[in-house]
N, C-alpha and C positions, 0 to 999 in steps of 0.2 A: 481401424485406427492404424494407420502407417507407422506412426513412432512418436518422439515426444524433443522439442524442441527448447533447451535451456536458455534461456536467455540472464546473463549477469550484465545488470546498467552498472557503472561505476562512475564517480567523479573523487580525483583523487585517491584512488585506493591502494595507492603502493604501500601501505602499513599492514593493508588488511586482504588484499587480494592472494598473495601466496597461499597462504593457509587454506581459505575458501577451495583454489583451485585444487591445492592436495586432498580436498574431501572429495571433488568432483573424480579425481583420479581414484579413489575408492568404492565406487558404485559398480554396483551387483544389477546387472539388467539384458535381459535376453536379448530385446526389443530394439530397433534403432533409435540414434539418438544422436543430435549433435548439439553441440554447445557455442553459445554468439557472446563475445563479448563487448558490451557498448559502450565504450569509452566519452562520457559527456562532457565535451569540453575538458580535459583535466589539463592539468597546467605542471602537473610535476612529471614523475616515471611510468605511469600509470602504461600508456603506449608501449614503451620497450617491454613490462612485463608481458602486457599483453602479447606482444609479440615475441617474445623469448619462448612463451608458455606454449604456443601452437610451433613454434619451432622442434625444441625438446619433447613434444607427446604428439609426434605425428598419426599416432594411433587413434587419436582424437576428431574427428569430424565436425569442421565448426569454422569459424572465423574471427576473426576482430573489425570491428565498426568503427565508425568515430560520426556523432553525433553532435554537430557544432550548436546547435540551438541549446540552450541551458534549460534545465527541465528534468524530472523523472518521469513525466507524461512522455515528452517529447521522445526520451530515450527506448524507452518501451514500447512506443509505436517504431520506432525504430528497428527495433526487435522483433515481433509479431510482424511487419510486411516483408522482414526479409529471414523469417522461419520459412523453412521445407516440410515439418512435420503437422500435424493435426492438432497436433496438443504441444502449446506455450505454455512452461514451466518460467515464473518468473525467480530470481534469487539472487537477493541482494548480495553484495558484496561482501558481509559479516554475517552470513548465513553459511551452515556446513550439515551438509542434506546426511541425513543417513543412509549406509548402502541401499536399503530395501524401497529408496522414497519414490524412486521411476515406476519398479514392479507393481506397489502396491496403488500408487494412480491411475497406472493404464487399465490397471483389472475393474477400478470402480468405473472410469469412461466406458471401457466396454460391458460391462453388465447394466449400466444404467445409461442409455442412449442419448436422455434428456439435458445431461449434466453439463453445465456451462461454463462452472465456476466451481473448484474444491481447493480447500482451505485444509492445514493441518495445524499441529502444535509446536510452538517453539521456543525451546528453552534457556534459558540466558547463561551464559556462562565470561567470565571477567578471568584479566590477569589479575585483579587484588580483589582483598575480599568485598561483598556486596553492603552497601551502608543501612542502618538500619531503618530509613525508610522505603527503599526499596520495594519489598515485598507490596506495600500496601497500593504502590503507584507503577508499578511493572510493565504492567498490560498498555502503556504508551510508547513502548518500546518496543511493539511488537512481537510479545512472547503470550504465552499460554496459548489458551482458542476461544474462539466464535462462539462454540456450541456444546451443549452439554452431554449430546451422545453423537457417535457415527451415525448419517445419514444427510436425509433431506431436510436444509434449513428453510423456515415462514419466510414469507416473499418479502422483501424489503431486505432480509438481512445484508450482511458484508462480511468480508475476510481483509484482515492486512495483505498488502502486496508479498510481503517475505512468504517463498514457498507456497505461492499459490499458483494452482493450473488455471488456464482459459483454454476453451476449444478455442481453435485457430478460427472454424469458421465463422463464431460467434465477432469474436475480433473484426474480421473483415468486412462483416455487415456492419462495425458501429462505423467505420471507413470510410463505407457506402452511404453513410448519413451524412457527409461532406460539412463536416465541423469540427472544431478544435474541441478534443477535455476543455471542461469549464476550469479544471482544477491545474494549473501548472506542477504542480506537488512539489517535492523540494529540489531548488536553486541553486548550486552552489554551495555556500555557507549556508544558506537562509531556510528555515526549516518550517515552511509551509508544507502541508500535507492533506489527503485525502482522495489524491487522483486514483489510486486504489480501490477506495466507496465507490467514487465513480462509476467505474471500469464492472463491480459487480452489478451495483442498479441500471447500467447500460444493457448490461447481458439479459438480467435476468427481464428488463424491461420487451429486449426482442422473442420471451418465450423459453428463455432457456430455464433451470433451474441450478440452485447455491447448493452446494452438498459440504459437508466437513466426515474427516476423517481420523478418529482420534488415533491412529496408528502410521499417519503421518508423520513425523518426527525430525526436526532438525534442531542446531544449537543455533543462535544468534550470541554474537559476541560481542562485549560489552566493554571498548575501553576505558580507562580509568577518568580521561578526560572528560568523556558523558555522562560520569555517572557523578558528576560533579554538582551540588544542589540547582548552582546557579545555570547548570546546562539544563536542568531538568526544566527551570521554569522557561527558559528561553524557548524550549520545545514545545510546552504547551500552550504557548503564550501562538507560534508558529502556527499548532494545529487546529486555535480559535484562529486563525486569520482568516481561515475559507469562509467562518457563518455568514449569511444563512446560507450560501449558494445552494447544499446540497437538500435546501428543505423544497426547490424546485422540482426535483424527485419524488420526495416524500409527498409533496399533494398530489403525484400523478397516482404514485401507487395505490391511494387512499381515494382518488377519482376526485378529486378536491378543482371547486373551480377556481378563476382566479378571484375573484371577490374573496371566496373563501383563503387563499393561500395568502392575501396581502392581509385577513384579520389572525392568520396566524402567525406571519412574520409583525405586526406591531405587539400580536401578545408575549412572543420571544424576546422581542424588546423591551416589554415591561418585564419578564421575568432577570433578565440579565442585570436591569437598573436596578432590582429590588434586590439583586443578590450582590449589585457592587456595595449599594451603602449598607445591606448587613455584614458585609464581609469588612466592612473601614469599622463598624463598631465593634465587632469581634475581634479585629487587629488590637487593640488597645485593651480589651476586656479580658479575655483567652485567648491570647497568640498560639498559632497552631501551624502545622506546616500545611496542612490539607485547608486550613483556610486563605494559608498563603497562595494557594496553586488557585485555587477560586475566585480569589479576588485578580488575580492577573489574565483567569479565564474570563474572568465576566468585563473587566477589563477592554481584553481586547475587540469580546466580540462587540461591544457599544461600539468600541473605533471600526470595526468590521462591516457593522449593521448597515452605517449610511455609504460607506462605500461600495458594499453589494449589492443593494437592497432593488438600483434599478437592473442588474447586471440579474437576480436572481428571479427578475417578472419576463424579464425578455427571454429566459433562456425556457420558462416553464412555458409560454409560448411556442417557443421551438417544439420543444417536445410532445407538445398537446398536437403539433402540426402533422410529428412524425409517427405517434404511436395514436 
């Protein structure tokens, strides 16, 4: 393993990028390592910090990008083709890695050869304090973990993007598959998500294996603006917008044909319709806020359903062509 490869995508992050970067400036690590930042589209300071920050820590090995296609897919391949090292650390913009987070990855890559994909824990932290439903709805935010012990995760599984390694070569071979992520992840404002799932079911699809690490450890920070009810629903409203695409996947991993995969995406559909009209009688009956987020989930995946539906036959296609 030659060394390990940071990449931070940002769009807009002149609030949150400083901070970030003074954690990066606190790592503990023998090993090489450089750091990419890839500026998608931003419209505000984003660039000048960027560039101030390779200015002032010349001791830093890395660059600044600018990736004009709007995306966090787009950004991130960005990232991974113009890495140098073997191992692609992904980390969002409100991510602030712990010193030991390089050290303790490269040792799992090199003891376990197989590893394609490792995931860690990450915990939330805010400038005011957390609201009380927080705790129960968290984990859409990309904090806690995957997995219930360090080690190797069951095939299917996934990791969120924050703070997760990819082997570079794993990367390069989804490349060599000469297709776009199904999943554009999120836009801009616009908070579709999942390019991340992706990216593992891609790896682990070409052989590699998911691993988590629960001594993995960073903060994800949380401003006051997101943690706002109506941000929350907006988010998950965003993160139903992919269904079904990534059930494409799941019949591959499951050896599912296609007959079989289009009688599981009509029964996804009946379970979504039967969960919209309990969730409009339980609005009225016991108002709840977790039936709130269900009724907007189930929501949007109906509106999702007929828009993917042929985009997620064609794509399990592909895949049936390539694996």
């Amino acid at each position: 393993m030659t060394g390990i490869s940071i990449v931070i995508c940002t769009f807009n992050g002149q609030e949150r990028l400083n901070e970030t970067l003074n954690h990066i400036l606190k790592i503990k690590f023998k090993g090489e390592w450089e750091l990419l930042i890839i500026d998608n589209a931003s419209n505000d300071k984003t660039g000048i910090i960027i560039q101030d920050f390779f200015i002032s820590n010349p001791q830093i090995q890395g660059k600044g990008l600018f990736e004009e296609k709007p995306g966090l897919s787009k950004a991130r391949r960005k990232g991974w083709r113009n890495a140098k090292y073997d191992i692609v650390l992904f980390c969002d913009d409100d991510n602030w890695l712990n010193p030991d987070y390089l050290e303790i990855g490269l040792n799992i890559f090199k003891l376990n050869l197989n590893v394609g994909v490792l995931g860690g824990c990450g915990e939330a932290v805010s400038n005011i304090p957390f609201p009380n439903w927080f705790s129960e709805f968290s984990h859409s935010y990309a904090v806690g973990s995957n997995g219930k012990s360090s080690g190797r995760l069951e095939r299917g599984a996934a990791h969120y993007g924050a703070g997760c390694f990819f082997l570079k070569d794993a990367l390069n071979q989804i490349d060599n598959l000469e297709f776009d992520i199904v999943l554009s992840d999120r836009k801009g404002k616009e908070l579709e998500s999942g390019g991340d799932v992706e990216l593992c079911f891609l790896v682990q699809l070409l052989g590699y294996e998911i691993w988590f690490e629960e001594n993995l450890r960073f903060k994800h920070f949380i401003p006051s603006n997101r943690l706002e009810w109506a941000y929350y629903l907006k988010l998950k409203k965003g993160i139903s917008t992919s269904f079904p695409l990534l059930f494409s996947y799941k019949a591959i991993f499951n050896k599912k044909s296609k007959s079989q995969l289009r009688e599981l995406l009509l029964r996804s559909l009946w379970y979504s319709l039967k969960g919209f009209i309990l969730c409009q009688f339980l609005k009225l009956l016991s108002p709840s806020k977790r039936n709130e987020v269900q009724l907007v989930v189930n929501a949007q995946k109906l509106s999702s359903f007929f828009r993917n539906y042929s985009r997620t036959i064609s794509h399990f296609e592909f895949l049936c062509n390539k694996f």
